[in-house]
C-alpha positions as CSV (number, residue, x, y, z in Angstrom):
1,X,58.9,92.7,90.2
2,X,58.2,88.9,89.5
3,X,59.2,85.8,91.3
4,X,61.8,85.3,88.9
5,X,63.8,88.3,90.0
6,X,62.8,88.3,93.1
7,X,64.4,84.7,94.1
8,X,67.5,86.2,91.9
9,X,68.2,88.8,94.3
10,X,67.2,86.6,97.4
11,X,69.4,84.3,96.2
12,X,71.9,87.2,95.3
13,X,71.6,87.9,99.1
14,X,72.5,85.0,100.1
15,X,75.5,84.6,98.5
16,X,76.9,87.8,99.9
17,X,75.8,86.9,103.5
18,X,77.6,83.5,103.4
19,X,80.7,85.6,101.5
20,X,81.1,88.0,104.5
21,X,80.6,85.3,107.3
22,X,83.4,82.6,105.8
23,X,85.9,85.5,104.4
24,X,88.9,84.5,106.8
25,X,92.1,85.1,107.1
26,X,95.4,83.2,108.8
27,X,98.2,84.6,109.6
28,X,101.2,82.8,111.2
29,X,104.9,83.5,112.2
30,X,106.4,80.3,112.1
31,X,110.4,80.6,112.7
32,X,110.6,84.1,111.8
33,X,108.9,83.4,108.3
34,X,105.1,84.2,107.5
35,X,102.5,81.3,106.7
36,X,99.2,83.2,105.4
37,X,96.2,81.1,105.1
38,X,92.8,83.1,103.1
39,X,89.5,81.8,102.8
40,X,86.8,83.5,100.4
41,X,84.0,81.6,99.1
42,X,85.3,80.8,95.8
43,X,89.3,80.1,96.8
44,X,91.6,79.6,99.1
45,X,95.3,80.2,99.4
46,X,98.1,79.3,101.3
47,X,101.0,82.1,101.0
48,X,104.0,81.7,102.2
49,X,106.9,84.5,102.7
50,X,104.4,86.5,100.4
51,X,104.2,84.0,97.6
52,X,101.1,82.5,97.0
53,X,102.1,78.5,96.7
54,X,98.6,76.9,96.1
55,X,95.4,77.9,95.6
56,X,92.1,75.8,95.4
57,X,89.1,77.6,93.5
58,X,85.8,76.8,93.4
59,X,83.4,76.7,90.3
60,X,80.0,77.6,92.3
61,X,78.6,77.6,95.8
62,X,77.6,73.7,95.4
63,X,81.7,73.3,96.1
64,X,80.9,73.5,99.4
65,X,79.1,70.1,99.8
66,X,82.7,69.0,100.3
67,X,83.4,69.9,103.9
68,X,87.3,70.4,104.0
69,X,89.8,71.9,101.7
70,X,93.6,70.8,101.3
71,X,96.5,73.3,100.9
72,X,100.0,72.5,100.8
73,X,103.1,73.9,100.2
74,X,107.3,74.2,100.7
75,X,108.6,76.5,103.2
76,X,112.1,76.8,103.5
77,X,114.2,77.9,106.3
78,X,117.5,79.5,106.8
79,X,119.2,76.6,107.4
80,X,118.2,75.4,103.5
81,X,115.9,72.4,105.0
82,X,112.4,72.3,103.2
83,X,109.7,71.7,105.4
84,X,106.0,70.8,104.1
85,X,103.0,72.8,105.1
86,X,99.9,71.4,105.3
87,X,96.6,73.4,105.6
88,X,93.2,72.0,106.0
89,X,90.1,74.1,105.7
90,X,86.3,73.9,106.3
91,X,83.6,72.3,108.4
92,X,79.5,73.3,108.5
93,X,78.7,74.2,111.6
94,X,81.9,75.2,112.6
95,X,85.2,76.4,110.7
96,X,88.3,74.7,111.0
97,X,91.8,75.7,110.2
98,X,94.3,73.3,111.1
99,X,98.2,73.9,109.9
100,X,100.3,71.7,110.0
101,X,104.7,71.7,109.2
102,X,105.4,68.6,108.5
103,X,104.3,66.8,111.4
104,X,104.3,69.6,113.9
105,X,100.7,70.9,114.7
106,X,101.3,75.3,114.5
107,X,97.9,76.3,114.3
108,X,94.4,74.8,114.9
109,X,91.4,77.3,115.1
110,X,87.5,76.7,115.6
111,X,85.3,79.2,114.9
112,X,81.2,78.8,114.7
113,X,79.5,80.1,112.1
114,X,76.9,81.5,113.2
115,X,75.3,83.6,110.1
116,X,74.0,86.2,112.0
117,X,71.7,88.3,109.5
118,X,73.2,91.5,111.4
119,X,76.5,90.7,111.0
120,X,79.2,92.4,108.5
121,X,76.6,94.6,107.7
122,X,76.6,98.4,108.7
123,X,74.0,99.5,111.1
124,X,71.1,102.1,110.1
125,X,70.7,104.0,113.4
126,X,74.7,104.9,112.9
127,X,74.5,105.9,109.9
128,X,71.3,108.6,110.6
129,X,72.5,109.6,113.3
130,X,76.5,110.5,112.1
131,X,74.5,112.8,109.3
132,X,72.3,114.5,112.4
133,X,75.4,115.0,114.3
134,X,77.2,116.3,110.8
135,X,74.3,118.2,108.9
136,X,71.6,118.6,111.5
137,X,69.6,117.1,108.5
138,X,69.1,114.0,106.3
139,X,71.5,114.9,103.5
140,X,71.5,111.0,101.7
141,X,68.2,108.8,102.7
142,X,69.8,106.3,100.8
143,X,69.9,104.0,104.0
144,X,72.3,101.0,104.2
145,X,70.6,97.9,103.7
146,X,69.4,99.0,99.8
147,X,71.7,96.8,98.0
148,X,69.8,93.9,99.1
149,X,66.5,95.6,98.6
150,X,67.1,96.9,95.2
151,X,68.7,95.3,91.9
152,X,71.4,97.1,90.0
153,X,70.2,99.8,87.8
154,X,66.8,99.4,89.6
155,X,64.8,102.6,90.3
156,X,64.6,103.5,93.9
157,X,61.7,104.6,95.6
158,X,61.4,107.6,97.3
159,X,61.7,106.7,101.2
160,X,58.3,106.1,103.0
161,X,56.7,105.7,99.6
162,X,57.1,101.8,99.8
163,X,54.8,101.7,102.6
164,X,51.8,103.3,100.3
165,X,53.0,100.0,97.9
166,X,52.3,97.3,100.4
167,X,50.8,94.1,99.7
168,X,48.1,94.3,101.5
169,X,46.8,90.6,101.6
170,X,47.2,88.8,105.0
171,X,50.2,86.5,105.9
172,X,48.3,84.1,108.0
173,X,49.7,84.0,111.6
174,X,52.3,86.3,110.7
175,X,52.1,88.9,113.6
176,X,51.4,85.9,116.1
177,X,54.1,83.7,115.4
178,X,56.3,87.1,115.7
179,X,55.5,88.1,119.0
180,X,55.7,84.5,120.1
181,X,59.7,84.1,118.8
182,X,59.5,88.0,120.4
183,X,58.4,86.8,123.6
184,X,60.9,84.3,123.9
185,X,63.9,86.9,123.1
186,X,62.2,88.4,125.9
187,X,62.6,85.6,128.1
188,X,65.8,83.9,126.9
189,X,67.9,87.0,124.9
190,X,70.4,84.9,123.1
191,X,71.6,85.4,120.0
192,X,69.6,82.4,119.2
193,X,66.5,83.7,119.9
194,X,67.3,87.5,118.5
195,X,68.2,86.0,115.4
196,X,64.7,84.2,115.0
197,X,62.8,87.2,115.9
198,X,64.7,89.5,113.8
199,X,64.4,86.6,110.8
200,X,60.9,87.1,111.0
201,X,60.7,91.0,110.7
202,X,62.4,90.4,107.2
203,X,60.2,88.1,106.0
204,X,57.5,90.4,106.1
205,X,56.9,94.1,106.2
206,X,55.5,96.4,108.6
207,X,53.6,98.7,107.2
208,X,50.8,96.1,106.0
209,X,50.7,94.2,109.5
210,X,51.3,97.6,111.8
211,X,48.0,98.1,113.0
212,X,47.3,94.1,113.6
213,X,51.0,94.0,115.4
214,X,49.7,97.3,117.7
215,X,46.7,95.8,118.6
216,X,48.1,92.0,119.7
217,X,50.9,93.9,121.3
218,X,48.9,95.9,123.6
219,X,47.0,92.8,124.8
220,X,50.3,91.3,126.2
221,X,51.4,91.4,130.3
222,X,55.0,91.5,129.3
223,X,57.3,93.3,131.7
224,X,57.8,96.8,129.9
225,X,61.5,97.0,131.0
226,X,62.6,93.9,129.1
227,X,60.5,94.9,126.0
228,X,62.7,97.9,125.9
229,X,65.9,96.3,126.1
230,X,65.6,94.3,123.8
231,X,63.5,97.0,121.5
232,X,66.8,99.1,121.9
233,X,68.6,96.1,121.2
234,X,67.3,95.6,117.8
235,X,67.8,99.0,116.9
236,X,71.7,99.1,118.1
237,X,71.6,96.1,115.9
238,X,69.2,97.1,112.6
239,X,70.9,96.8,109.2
240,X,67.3,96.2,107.6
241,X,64.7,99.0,107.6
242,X,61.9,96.5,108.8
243,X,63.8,95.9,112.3
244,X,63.9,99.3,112.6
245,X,60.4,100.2,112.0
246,X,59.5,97.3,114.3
247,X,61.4,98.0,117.4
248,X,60.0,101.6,116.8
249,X,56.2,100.3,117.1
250,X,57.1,98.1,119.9
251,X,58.6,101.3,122.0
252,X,56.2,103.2,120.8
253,X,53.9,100.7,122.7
254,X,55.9,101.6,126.2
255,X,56.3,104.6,127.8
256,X,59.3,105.9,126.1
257,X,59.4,109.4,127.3
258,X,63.1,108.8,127.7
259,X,64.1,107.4,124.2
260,X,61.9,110.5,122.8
261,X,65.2,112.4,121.4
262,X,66.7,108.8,119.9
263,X,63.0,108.5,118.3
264,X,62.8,111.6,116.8
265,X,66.7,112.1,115.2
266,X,65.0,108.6,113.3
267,X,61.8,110.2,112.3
268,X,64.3,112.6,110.5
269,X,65.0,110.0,107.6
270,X,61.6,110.1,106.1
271,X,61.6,106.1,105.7
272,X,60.6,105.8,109.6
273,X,58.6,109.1,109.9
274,X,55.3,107.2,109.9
275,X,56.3,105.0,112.8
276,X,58.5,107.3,115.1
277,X,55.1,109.6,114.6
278,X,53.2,106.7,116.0
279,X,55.5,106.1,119.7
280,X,55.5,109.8,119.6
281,X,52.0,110.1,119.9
282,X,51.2,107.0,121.9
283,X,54.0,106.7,124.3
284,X,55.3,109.7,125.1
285,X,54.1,113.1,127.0
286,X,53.3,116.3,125.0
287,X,53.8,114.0,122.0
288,X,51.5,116.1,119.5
289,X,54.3,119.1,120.2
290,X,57.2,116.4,119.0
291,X,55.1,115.6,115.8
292,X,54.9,119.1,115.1
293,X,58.6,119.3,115.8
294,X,59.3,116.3,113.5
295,X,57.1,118.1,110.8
296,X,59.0,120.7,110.7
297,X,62.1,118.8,109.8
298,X,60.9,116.5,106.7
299,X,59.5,117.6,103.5
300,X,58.5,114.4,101.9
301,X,56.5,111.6,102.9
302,X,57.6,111.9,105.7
303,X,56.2,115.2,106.5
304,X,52.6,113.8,104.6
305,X,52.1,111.0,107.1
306,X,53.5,113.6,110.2
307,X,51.2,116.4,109.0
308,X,48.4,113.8,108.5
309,X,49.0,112.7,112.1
310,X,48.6,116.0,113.9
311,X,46.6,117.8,115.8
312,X,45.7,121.2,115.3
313,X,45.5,121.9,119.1
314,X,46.7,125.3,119.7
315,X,46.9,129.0,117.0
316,X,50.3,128.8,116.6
317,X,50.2,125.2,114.8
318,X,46.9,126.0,113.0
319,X,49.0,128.5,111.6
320,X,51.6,126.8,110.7
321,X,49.2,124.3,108.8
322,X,47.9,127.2,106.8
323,X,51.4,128.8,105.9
324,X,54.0,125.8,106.3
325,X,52.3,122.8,106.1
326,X,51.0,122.2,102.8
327,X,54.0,122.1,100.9
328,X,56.3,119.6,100.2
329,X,58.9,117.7,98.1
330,X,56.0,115.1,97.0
331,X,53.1,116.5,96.0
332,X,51.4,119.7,97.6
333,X,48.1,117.8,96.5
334,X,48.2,115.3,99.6
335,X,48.3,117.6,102.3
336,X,46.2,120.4,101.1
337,X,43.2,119.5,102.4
338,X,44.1,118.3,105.5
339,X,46.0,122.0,105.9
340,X,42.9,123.9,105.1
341,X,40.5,121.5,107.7
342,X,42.3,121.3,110.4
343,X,44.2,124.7,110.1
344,X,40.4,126.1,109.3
345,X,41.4,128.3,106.4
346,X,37.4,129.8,106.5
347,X,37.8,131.2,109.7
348,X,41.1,132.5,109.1
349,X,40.2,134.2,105.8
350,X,37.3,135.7,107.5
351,X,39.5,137.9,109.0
352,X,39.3,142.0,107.8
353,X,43.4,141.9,106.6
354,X,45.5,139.0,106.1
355,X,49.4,138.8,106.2
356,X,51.0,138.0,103.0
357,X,52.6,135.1,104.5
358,X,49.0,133.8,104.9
359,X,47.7,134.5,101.5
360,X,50.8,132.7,100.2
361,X,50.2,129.5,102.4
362,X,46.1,129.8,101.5
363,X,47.1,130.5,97.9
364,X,49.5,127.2,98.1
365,X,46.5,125.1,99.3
366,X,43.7,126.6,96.9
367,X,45.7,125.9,94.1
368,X,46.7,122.5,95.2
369,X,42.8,121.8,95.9
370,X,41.7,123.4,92.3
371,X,44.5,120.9,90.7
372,X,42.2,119.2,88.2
373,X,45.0,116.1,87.4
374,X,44.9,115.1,91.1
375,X,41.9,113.4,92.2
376,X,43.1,113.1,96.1
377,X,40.5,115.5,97.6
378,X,39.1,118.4,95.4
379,X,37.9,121.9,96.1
380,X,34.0,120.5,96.4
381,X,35.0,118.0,98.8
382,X,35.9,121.1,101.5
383,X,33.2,122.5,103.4
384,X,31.7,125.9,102.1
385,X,34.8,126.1,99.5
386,X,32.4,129.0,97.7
387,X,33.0,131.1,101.1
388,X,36.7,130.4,101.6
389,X,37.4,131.1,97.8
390,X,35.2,134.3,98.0
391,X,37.2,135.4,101.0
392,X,40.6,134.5,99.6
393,X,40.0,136.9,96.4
394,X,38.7,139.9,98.5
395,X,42.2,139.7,100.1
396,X,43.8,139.1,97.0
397,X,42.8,143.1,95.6
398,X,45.6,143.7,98.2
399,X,48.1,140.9,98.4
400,X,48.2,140.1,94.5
401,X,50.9,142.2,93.2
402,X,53.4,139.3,91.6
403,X,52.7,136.9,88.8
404,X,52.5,134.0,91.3
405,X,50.1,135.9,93.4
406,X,47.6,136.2,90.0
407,X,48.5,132.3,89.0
408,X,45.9,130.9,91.8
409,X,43.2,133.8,90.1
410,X,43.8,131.9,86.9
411,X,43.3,128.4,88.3
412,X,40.1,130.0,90.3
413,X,38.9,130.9,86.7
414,X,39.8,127.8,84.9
415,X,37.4,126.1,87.8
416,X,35.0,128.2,86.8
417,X,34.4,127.5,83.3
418,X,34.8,123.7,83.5
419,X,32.3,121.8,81.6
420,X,28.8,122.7,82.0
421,X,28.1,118.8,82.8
422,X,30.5,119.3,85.7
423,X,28.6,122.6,87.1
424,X,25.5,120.6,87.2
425,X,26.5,118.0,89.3
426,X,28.1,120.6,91.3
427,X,25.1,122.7,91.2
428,X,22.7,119.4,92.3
429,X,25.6,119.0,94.9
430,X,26.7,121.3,97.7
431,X,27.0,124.5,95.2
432,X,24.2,126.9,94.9
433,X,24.1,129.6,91.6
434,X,24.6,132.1,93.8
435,X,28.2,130.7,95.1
436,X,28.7,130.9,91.4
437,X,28.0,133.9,90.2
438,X,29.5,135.9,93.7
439,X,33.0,133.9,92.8
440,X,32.4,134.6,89.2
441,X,32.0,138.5,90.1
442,X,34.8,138.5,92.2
443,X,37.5,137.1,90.0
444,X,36.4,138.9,87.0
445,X,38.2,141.7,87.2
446,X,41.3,140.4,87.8
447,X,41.2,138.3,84.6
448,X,40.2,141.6,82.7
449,X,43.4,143.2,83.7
450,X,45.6,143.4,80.7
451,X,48.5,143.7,83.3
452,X,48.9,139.9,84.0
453,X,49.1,138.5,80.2
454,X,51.9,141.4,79.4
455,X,53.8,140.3,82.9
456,X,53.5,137.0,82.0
457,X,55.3,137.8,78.7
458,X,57.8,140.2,80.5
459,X,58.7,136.9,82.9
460,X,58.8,134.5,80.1
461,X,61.9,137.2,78.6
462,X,63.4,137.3,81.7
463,X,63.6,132.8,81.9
464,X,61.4,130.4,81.8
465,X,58.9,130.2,84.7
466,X,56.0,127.3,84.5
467,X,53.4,129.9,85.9
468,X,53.8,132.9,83.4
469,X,53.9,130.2,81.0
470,X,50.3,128.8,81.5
471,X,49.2,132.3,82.4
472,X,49.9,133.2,79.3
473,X,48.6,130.3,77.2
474,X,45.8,131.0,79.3
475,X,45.1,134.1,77.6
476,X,45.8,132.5,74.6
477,X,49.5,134.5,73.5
478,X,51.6,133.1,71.1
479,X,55.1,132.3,73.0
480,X,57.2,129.7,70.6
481,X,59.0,131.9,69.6
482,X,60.1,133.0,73.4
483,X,60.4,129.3,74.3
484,X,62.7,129.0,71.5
485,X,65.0,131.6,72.7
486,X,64.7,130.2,76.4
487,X,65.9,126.8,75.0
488,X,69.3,128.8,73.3
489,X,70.1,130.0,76.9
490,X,69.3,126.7,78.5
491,X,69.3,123.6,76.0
492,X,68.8,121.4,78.8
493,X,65.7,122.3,80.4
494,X,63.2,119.8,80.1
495,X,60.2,121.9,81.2
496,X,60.7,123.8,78.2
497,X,60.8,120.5,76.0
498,X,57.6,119.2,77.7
499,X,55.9,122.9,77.1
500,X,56.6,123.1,73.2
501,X,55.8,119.3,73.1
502,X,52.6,120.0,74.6
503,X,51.2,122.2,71.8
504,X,50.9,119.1,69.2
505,X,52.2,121.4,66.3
506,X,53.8,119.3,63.8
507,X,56.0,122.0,62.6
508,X,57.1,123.2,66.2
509,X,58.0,119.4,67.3
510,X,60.3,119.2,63.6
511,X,61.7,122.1,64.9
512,X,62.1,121.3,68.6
513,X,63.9,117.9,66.9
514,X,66.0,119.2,64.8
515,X,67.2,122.1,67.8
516,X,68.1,118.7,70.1
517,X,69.9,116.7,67.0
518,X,72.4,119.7,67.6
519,X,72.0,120.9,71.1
520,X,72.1,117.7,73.2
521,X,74.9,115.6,73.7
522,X,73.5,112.2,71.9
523,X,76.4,110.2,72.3
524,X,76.4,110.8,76.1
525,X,73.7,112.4,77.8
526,X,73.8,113.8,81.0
527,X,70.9,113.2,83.2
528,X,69.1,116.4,82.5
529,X,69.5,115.7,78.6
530,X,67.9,112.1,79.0
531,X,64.8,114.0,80.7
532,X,64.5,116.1,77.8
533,X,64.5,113.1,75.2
534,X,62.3,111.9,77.2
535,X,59.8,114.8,76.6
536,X,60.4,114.5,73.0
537,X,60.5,110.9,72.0
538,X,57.3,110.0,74.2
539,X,55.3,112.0,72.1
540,X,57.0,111.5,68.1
541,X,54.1,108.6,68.0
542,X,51.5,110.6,65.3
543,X,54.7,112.5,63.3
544,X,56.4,110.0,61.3
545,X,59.9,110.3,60.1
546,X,60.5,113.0,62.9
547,X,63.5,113.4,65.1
548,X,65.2,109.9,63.5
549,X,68.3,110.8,65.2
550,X,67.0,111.6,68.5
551,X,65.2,107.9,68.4
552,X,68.4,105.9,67.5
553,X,70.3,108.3,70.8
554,X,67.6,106.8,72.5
555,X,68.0,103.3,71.7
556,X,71.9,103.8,72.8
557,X,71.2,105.4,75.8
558,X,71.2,103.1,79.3
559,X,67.9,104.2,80.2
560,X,64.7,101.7,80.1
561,X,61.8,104.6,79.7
562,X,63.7,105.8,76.5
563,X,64.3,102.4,75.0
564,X,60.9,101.5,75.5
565,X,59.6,104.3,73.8
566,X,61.7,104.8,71.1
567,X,61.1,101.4,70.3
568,X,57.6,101.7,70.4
569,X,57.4,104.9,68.4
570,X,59.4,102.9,65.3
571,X,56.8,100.3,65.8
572,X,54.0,102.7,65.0
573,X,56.3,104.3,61.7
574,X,56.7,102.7,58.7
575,X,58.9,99.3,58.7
576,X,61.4,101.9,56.4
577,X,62.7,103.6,59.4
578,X,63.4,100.7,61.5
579,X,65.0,99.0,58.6
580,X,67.0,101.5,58.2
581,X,71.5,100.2,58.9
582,X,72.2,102.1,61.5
583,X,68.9,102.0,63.5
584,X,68.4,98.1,62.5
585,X,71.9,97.5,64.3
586,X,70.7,99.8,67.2
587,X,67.5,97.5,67.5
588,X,70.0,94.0,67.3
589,X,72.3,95.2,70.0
590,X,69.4,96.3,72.5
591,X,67.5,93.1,71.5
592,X,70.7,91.2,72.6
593,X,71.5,93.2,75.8
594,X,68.2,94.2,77.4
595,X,66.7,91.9,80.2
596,X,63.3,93.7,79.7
597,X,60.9,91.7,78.7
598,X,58.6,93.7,76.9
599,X,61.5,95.6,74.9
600,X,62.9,92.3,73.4
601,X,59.6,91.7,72.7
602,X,59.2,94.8,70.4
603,X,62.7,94.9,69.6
604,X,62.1,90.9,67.6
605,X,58.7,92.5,66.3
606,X,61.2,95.2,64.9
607,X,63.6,93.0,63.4
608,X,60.9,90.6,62.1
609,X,59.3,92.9,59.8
């Protein structure tokens, strides 16, 4: 995001802080009639037996260079005598609210404004905590303080992935001058001095100045008791994720044996998993057992950067790393290496017989480590892969029985017959012929059993599975015509969309087109629908005139990804398409609304031509 939005939503923030500190409300029984002062940050209003008598609004936040408002009004009594009210508002450092009837002084109230960036806001250890108590889980890890993070409409990122997105340039002095205004909190724990300390965590973020922060913290004398007071203080008192993670580092720096069951309900959001992992493992006893704990209860980042983190330091969690510990929400990719290392996966396929719970688990991580889109650590990074690959197909002639259990053969295959440029670096690398051919000879005659292409058919009848799918394209069977009838059953499945997509057929895609122009609800697609355009308009680039309609639901829909690419597709057609009425008023009303850049940039290239 640029500078541009980012001040917009700083300033956004703002706004709302100042909003929530001056929102005030008067409320006075003056001679058994009510007098009801409010104060928001564009009004105010005096109310009187219910009425509102005057009001005073301001245009914009600049107003408030005037320090004091004026209210008045009539209030009249019983008796029939009118009395005047007077009201006057305002002040800088401190509000004032002074009423006045007539002459007679009935209220006057100070209060200080103190603009505390923890105030009015709710608090994020509450709010894990309630869904621990409720769920014994994370059921929303949407956390609180993401409306001032995030703009409206603004895609949210997955939590813990924003630490992988750091900026990773150095703030001069900026882990110094924190534990200096730290210190003093220490020293003097005011609200003064907790507000500057926990002004500074926001100004920053942890995850790029964690290890620096670690380091300078350790070489302090400070008294550990008062570090953790005021550690737990920050975190009674967090409504921003970076005071969080940095009270966690701090008592993760202290023995904090005691706080262990506080520290690991937060390691259960996966936004803090990285850090809680940390004072685990550095400040408390038998902490390697609480990381495997806390691995055990995320399945996202969280559970990468736990798994990541532990040690493999008795059988039972080796195992677990073998069956368990690969998989996850994410990506199975990141972890499956680290599973098969530390969980030695050659040793434990050495064995005579496997369980089928291992050959699933060692399946799970062979086929994550064959994954030739994912470049995070491949097959010929792992030591003597030809071994563990030999051993995991011997017990595959008893454990491969399903159509998942063949799917890692087929990938084993696939590795196989890569390029022959590939196989000679391999080959001038850590593989010998011999690995070759003995893996070769091994998976053969799996592959040569016609049972797994006609299962793979028999699957594909039964609903759509991705595996039987590229099992059978492996073999080269024709299926259209059974995607086709899986899309009649389920219009909305977008893995189907992406698979016909895939084959690049000009007359499947008109057809695939032309089954969404009557199949998918264009004037107001669900979720799941927008997916599935997605699939399709993406790739309508090389077949011009194609799917017209499903371009122009595109442009109508609220979603960036599909504008963007519908308009870029009618960039690469003829000008006759996007000329046409109704798409040319599409294109004028999206030019008109979007904020994107880039699409009001194609959408006047569009209009120009």
């Amino acid at each position: 995001m640029g500078f541009k939005a980012d001040f917009k939503r700083e300033m956004r923030n703002v706004v709302k802080d100042v909003e929530k500190e001056i929102n005030k409300t008067w409320k006075i029984d003056y001679k058994g009639h009510s007098i009801e002062i409010i104060n928001q940050i564009k009004e105010e209003q005096l109310i009187v037996d219910g009425i509102t008598v005057d009001r005073k609004k301001r245009r914009s936040l600049l107003s408030h260079i005037i320090p004091y408002s004026k209210l008045s009004g009539i209030l009249k009594l019983q008796d029939g005598t009118k009395h005047k009210v007077s009201v006057k508002l305002g002040g800088y450092v401190r509000f004032r609210c002074i009423v006045k009837v007539d002459h007679e002084m009935v209220l006057d109230e100070s209060i200080k404004l103190d603009f505390l960036p923890w105030n009015h806001k709710e608090k994020i250890i509450p709010f894990i905590q309630q869904q621990i108590r409720t769920n014994h889980k994370i059921v929303d890890d949407r956390l609180p303080d993401e409306y001032y993070l995030y703009d409206e409409n603004e895609l949210r990122l997955a939590p813990g992935l924003s630490d992988y997105y750091v900026d990773e340039r150095p703030t001069l002095f900026y882990v110094k001058r924190l534990l200096k205004v730290f210190e003093k909190q220490l020293n003097h724990p005011t609200n003064e001095t907790r507000k500057k300390t926990y002004e500074k965590i926001i100004s920053d973020n942890m995850a790029s100045r964690s290890s620096e922060l670690i380091e300078r913290f350790q070489q302090t004398q400070w008294d550990e008791s008062l570090v953790q007071q005021e550690a737990l203080w920050l975190l009674e008192h967090a409504a921003h994720r970076e005071v969080v993670k940095f009270a966690v580092l701090i008592l993760g720096c202290t023995n904090c044996e005691k706080y262990k069951e506080l520290l690991f309900t937060l390691g259960m959001h996966e936004e803090f998993t990285s850090y809680v992992v940390f004072a685990l493992k550095n400040g408390t006893i038998q902490g390697n057992e609480q990381v495997w704990r806390l691995s055990k209860s995320v399945d996202g980042w969280g559970k990468i950067s736990a798994v990541k983190q532990l040690e493999a330091s008795t059988p039972e969690i080796k195992r677990w790393l073998l069956t368990k510990g690969c998989e996850n929400t994410i990506m199975n990719e990141y972890l499956a290496y680290t599973c098969a290392l530390n969980g030695d996966l050659e040793t434990a396929l050495s064995e005579d017989e496997i369980s089928k719970e291992l050959y699933d688990g060692a399946s799970l991580i062979i086929q994550a480590l064959l994954e030739d889109e994912v470049t995070i650590h491949r097959i010929e990074e792992y030591p003597n892969a030809s071994s563990v690959l030999c051993r995991f197909i011997h017990h595959a002639h008893k454990h491969c029985q399903a159509i998942e259990d063949f799917y890692p053969m087929m990938k084993i295959s696939e590795f196989l017959n890569d390029d022959q440029e590939i196989w000679e670096d391999r080959l001038n690398d850590s593989w010998t012929q011999e690995d070759y051919k003995d893996i070769q000879e091994a998976v053969q005659p799996f592959i040569n059993d016609s049972r797994w292409s006609q299962l793979a058919i028999d699957t594909l009848k039964q609903g759509f599975s991705s595996q039987a799918l590229k099992i059978a394209l492996f073999y080269r069977l024709d299926v259209i015509d059974l995607l086709f009838a899986l899309l009649e059953k389920d219009p909305a499945n977008s893995e189907i969309y992406f698979a016909v997509m895939d084959t690049n057929h000009h007359q499947h895609i008109r057809e695939l087109c032309t089954f969404a122009e009557t199949h998918l609800s264009l004037s107001n697609l669900s979720d799941d629908e927008v997916s599935c355009l997605q699939y399709i308009v993406q790739d309508l680039y090389e077949h011009e005139g194609v799917g017209l309609p499903l371009i122009q639901a595109a442009l109508r829909s609220d979603d960036g990804n599909l504008q963007y690419h519908a308009l870029s597709v009618l960039k690469e057609w003829s000008p006759s398409y996007s000329q046409q009425a109704a798409t040319r008023e599409l294109i004028e009303m999206l030019f008109l609304k979007t904020k994107d850049k880039e699409d009001r940039k194609l959408a006047k290239q569009l209009l120009k031509k």
